[in-house]
Each structure stands twice: as C-alpha cells, then as structure tokens.
N, C-alpha and C positions, 0 to 999 in steps of 0.2 A: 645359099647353100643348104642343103639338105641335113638337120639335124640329127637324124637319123644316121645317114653316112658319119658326120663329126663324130658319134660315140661308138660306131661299130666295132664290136672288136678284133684287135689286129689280126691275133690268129686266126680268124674267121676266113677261111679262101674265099667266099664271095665277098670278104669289106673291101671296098673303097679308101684306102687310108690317105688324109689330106695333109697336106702341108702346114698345117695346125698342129695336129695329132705329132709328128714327128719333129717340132717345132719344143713341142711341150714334153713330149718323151726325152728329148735332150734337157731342158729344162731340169726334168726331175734325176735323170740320170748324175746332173754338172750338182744337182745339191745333193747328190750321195758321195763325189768322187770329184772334188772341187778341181778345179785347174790348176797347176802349180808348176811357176818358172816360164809360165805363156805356154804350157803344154796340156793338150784337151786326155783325159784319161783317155785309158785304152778302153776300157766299157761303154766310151761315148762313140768308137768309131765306127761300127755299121750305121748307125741313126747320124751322125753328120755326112758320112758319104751321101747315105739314101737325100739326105737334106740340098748339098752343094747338087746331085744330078738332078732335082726338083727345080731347082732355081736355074739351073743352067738352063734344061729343056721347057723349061716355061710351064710345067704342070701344075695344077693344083693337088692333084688328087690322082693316086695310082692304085692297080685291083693288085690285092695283095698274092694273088698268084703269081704276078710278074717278080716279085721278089725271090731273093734264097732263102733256103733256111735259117740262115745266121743272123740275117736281117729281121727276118718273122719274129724270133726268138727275141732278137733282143727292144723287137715294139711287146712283145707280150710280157716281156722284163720291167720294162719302163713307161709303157704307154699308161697313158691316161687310165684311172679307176674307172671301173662301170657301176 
C-alpha cells in the first residue's frame, strides 16, 4: 500500500482514505470519549459507520469525495496527525 495515500489528509478531496486511517481515527476518538455500558460515544458514529460499510463492501480504501460532509469532518476531527 502506498504510503503516501496512508497519511493523506482526510479533508483533502483527492485523499484516498483506507481502512487503517479510519481504524485509527476511531481509536483516538474511543480514547477521548471512552465506551460506557457497552455504548460506542455519539462522536464515534460517522467513523464506525464509514468502518462496518468498509468491511462489509470489502474495500480497502475510499476517495474522500464519496463521503459527506459529516463524515469528512469527523476524519479531520480525529484522523491520524500529519
């Protein structure tokens, strides 16, 4: 995989965002905003959506224009440092 793509930034409309990136965006989101009572914070829900339809469809890696706003927002909230 292209390292290059791995670090692009979310809100960049040309990035490629992979299934790492939003992997880890959840990551850092779930250590802001812990789980509690087996319930995922509401700030984690665009970034596990985007996650469960990645795994479903079988994709590695999606161009961030396919996304919404809400989604965009919240990989640029939580995505991985550049």
């Amino acid at each position: 995989m292209d390292t290059a793509q791995d670090t692009a930034n979310p809100t960049d409309l040309n990035a490629r965002i992979t299934l790492s990136q939003v992997e880890q965006s959840i990551a850092r989101c779930l250590n802001a905003h812990p789980i509690v009572d087996y319930t995922l914070p509401r700030e984690s829900k665009q970034l596990t959506e985007l996650l469960a339809l990645m795994i479903f469809h079988r994709v590695d890696a999606v161009d961030a224009t396919q996304l919404d706003d809400v989604t965009v927002a919240a990989l640029g909230q939580w995505g991985v440092p550049q």
